[in-house]
C-alpha positions in Angstrom: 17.8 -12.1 15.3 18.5 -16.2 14.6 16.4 -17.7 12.2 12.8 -18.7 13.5 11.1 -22.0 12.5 8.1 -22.0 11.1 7.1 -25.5 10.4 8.8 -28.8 9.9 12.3 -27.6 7.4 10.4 -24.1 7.0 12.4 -21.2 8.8 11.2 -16.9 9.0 14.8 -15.3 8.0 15.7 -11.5 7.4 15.6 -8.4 9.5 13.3 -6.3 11.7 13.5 -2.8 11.2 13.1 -0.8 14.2 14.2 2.8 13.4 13.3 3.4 10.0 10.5 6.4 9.6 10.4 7.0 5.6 10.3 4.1 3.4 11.4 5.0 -0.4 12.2 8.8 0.8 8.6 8.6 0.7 6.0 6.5 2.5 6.2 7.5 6.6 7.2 4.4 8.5 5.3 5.4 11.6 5.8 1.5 13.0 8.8 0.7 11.4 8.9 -2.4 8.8 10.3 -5.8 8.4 12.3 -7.5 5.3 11.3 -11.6 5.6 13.1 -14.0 3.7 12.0 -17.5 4.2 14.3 -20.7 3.7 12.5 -24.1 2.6 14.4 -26.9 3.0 12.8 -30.2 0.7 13.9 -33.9 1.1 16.4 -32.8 -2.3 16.6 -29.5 -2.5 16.9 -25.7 -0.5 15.1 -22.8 -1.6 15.4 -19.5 -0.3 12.6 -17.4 -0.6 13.4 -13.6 -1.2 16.3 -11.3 0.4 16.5 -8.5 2.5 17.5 -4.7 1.9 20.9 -4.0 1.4 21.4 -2.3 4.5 20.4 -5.3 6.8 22.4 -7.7 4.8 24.5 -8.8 7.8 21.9 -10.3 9.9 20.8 -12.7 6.4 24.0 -13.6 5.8 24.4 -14.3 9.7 21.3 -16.5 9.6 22.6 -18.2 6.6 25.7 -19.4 8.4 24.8 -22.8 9.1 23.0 -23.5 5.7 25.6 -25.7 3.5 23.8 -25.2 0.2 21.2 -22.9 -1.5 19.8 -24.6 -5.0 17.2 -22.1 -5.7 16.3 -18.2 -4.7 13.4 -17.5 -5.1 12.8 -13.4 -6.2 9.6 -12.5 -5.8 9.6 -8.8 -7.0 12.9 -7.0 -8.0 12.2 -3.9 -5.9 15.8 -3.3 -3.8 14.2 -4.0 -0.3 13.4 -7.9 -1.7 16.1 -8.3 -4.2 19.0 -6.3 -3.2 21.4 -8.3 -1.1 20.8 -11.7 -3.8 24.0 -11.0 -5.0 25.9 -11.2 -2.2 23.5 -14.6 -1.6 24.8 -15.1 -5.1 28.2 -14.7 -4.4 28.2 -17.3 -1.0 26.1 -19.9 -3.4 27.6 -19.7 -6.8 25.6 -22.8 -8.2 22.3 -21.4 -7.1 19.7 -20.2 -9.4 17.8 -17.5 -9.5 13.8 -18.1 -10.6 11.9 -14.9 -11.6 9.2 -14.0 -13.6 10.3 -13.3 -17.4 9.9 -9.8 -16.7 11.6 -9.8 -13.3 14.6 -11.0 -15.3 15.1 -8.5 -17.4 14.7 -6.0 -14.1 16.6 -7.6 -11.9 19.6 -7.6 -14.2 19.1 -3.8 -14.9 18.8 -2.8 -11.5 21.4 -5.3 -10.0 24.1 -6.4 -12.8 23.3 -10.2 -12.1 24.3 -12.1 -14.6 21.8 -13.4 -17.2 23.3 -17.4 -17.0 21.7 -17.3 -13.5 18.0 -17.0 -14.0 15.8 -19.9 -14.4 12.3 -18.0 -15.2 9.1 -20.1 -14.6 5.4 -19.8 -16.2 2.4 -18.9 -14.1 1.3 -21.9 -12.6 4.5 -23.7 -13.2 6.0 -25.7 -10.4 9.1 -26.8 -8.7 9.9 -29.8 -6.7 12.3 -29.2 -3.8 11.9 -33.6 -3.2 9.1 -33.7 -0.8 8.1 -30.2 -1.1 7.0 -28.5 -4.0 6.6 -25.0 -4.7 4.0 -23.3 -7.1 4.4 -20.1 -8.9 1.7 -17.6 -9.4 2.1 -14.7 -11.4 0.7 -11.2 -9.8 1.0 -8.7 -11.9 0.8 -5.6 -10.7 1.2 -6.0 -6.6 3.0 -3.4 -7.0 5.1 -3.7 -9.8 4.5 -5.4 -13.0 7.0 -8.3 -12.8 5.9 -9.4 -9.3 4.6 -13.2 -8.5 3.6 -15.2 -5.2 5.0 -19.0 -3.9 2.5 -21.7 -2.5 4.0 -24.4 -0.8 2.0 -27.1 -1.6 2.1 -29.4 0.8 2.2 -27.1 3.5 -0.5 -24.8 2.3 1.4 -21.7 2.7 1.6 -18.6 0.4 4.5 -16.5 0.6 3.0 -13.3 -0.9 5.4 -10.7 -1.0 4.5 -7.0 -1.5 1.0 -8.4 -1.5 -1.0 -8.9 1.8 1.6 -7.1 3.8 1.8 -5.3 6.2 4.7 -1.9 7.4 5.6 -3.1 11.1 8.0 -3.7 13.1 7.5 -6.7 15.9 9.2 -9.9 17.3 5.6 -11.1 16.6 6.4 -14.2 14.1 3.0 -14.4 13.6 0.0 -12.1 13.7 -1.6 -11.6 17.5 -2.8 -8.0 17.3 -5.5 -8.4 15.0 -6.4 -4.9 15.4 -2.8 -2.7 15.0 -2.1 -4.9 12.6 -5.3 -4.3 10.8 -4.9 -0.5 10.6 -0.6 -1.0 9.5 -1.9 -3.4 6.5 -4.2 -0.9 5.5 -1.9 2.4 5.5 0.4 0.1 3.5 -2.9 -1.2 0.9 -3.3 2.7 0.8 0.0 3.7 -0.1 1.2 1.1 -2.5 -1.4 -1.3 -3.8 -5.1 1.0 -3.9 -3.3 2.2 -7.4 -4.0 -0.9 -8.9 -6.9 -2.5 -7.0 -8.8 -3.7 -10.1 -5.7 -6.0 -11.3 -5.0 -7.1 -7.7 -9.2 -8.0 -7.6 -8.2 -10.2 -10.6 -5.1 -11.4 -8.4 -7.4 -12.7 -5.4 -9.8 -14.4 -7.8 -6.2 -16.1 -9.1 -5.6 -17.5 -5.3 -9.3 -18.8 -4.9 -8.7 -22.3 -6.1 -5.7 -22.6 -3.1 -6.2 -24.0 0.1 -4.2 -21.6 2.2 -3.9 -22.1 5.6 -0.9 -19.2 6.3 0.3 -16.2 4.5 3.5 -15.3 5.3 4.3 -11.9 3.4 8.0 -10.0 3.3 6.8 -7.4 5.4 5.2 -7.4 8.6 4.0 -10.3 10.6 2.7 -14.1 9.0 -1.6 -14.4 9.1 -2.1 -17.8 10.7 -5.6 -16.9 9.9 -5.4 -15.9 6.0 -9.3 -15.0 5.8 -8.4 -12.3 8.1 -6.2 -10.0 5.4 -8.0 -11.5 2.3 -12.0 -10.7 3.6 -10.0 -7.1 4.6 -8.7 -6.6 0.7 -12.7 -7.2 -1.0 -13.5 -5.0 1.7 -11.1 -1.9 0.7 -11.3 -3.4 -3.4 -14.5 -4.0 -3.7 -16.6 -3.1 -1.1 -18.4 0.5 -1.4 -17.2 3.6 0.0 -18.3 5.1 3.4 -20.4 7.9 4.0 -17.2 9.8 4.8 -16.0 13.3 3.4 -12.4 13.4 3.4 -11.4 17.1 3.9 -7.4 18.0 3.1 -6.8 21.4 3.9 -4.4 24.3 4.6 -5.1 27.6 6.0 -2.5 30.9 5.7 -4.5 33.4 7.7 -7.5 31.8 9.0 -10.3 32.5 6.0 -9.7 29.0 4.8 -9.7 27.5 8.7 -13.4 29.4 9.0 -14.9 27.9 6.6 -13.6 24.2 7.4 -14.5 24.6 11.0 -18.3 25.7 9.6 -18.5 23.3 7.1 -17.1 20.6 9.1 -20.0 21.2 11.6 -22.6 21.7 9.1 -21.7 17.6 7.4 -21.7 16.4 11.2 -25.4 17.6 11.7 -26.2 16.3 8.3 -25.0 12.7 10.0 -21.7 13.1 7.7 -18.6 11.5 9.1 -15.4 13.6 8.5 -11.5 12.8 8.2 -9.8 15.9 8.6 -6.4 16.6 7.8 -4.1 19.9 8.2 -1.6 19.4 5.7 0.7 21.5 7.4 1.6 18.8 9.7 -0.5 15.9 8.3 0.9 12.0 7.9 0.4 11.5 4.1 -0.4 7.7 4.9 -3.2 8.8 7.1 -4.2 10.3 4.6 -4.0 7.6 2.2 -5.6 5.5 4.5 -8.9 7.8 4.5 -9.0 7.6 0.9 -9.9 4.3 1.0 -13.3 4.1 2.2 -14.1 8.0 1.2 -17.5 8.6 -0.6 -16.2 12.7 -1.2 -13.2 14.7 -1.5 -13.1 18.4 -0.1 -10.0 20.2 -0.2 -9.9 23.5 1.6 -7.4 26.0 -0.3 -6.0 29.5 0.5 -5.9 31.0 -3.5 -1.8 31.6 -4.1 -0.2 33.7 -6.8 -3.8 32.9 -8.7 -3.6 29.0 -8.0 -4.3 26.6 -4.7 -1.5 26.4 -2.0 0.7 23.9 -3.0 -0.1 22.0 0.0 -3.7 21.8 -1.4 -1.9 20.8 -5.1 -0.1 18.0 -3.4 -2.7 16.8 -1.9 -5.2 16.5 -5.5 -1.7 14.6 -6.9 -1.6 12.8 -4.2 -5.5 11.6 -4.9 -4.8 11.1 -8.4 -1.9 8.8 -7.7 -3.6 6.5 -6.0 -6.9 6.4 -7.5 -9.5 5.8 -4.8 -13.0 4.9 -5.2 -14.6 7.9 -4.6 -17.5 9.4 -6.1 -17.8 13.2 -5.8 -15.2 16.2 -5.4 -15.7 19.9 -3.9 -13.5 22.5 -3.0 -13.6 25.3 -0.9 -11.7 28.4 0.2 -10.7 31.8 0.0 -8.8 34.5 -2.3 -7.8 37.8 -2.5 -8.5 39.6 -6.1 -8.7 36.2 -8.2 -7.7 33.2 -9.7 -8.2 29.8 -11.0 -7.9 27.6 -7.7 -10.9 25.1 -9.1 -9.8 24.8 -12.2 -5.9 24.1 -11.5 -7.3 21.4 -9.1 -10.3 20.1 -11.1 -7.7 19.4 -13.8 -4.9 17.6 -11.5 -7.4 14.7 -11.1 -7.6 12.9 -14.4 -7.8 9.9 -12.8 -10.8 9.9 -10.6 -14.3 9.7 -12.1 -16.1 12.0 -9.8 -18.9 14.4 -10.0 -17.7 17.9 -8.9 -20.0 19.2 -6.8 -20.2 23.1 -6.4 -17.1 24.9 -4.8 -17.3 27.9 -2.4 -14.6 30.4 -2.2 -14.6 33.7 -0.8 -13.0 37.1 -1.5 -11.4 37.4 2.2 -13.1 36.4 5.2 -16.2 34.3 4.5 -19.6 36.3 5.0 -23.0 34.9 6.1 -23.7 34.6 2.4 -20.5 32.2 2.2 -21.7 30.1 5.4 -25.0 29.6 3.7 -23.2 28.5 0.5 -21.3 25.6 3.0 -24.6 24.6 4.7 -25.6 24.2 0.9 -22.8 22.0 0.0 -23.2 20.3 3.6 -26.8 19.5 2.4 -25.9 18.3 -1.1 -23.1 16.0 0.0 -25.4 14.4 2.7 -27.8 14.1 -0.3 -26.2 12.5 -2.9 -24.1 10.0 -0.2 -28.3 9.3 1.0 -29.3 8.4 -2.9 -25.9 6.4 -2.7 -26.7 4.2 0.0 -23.6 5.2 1.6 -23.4 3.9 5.1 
């Protein structure tokens, strides 16, 4: 794809990525993912605003073509998929700089030999005149890495924000017209990547209230012409409280476990409990991820095996842990054979979440009447305590 202007001297470069489904042998890609660079070209000066992932260094270089001089590249965060072909841009602009963060200096040279004599590293707040334009650095710790920082073009009121505000998807959309898929991609990537460190990125937004922003172009996914639109989403899934949801991981061997999630599932919806429920068998981990974000309660429903939870069920508590949502109360439920310690291998995977554990219900085998009693019970506590909540 050729470059794509923008505004007056300020062009979209990079690559879209159609057919990638795993992002970091990790995160699933279910829409693919772009990798924006952006080139700024001042009265003086050129700046070029990120890289793309090694593999789709062609098409940058490609784009580049008809650009006679580079003064400045601009490295946002030194994760590969940003930062990885800036040696090659290196290499076909030898008198360029490189401007990082202090720490992204010391990164980018471990993770991609550059050589030290080409950094310029700037403060937080510190600017940079490209002649008539001038660009401001803004350090953001933390989205996602701890050397990363954000660009606002001054006099064009745009925030190139990296990592942060984006968005996993693949489109020939420059900007953002699907308010709604798009909506639902940047929140499977908030999930995955940023709800980890959501009190440092609440300190983050706070930093950008003082900028008039009138666009937000981010190095993955689409720009936001209309900025309030990802911001007002991020003090939603930050700060706003959680739903009156029960998000209910489970995995079922011979059908004990299944039982007792169908009943219990039931039992929540006639208590006016909604339910996100997810086989892990065959799940998307990024759904999953996503329904952690506005969960009030965690239920995992585990088979008991060789005296501790499916691993499935294991995965799924690290998983939680990892990514530290904001909810309030965790149960489990599920069935055994002869024994075990199912509740308190899981109880103690989850250092990390502040929760009250409400009271599990496993069975020896099949679950009994007594067992589909104990579930209406937990049904009827769960409704309670979201009630006292406020939950909505």
């Amino acid at each position: 794809m050729k470059a794509r202007k923008i505004k007056d001297r300020i062009y979209w470069m990079g690559a879209v990525d159609w057919d990638s489904r795993l992002f970091d042998s990790l995160i699933p890609l279910p829409d693919g993912t772009s990798y924006n660079a952006y080139l700024i070209e001042g009265s003086e000066k050129t700046a070029l605003l990120d890289s793309v992932d090694p593999p789709m260094a062609s098409e940058l270089l490609a784009q580049l073509e008809g650009v006679p001089e580079i003064d400045y590249i601009i490295s946002h965060h030194a994760e590969q998929d940003h930062s990885g072909t800036i040696p090659q841009i290196l290499e076909k602009y030898p008198n360029a700089k490189l401007i990082s963060t202090p720490k992204a200096k010391g990164m980018l040279i471990d993770l991609l030999q550059i050589p030290e004599d080409s950094f310029l590293t700037v403060e937080d707040g510190e600017s940079l005149s490209l002649g008539d334009k001038t660009l401001r650095f803004i350090h953001t710790p933390w989205v996602h890495w701890p050397e990363t920082m954000v660009t606002y073009l001054e006099e064009d009121r745009i925030l190139f924000s990296c990592d942060f505000l984006g968005s996993h998807i693949a489109t020939t959309d420059l900007y953002v017209t699907d308010e709604g898929r798009v909506y639902e991609a940047a929140k499977r990537y908030f999930a995955e990547i940023m709800m980890p460190f959501r009190n440092v990125i609440k300190k983050n937004l706070e930093k950008l209230t003082s900028y008039k922003i009138d666009m937000i172009a981010p190095s993955h996914g689409a720009i936001y012409p209309r900025p309030s639109f990802i911001i007002d989403a991020y003090h939603d899934w930050i700060l706003g409280p959680p739903r009156n949801t029960v998000v209910l991981p489970y995995v079922s061997m011979h059908g004990s476990t299944k039982q007792m999630v169908d009943y219990f599932v039931s039992a929540l919806v006639e208590k006016g409990v909604r339910v996100e429920q997810f086989n892990l068998a065959v799940t998307d981990i990024g759904k999953l991820a996503m329904a952690l974000v506005d969960a009030a309660t965690i239920v995992v429903g585990t088979p008991t095996v060789l005296a501790g939870p499916h691993p499935y069920a294991a995965n799924s508590a690290f998983l939680a842990n990892a990514l530290r949502p904001k909810v309030k109360f965790l149960s489990i439920i599920g069935s055994y054979g002869w024994g075990g310690k199912t509740v308190e291998t899981l109880a103690g995977m989850i250092p990390n979440l502040k929760v009250e554990l409400l009271e599990p219900v496993l069975c020896k085998g099949a679950p009994s009447e007594e067992d589909f009693k104990a579930l209406s019970d937990l049904a009827a506590t769960v409704a309670k305590k979201h009630k006292e909540h406020g939950f909505t």
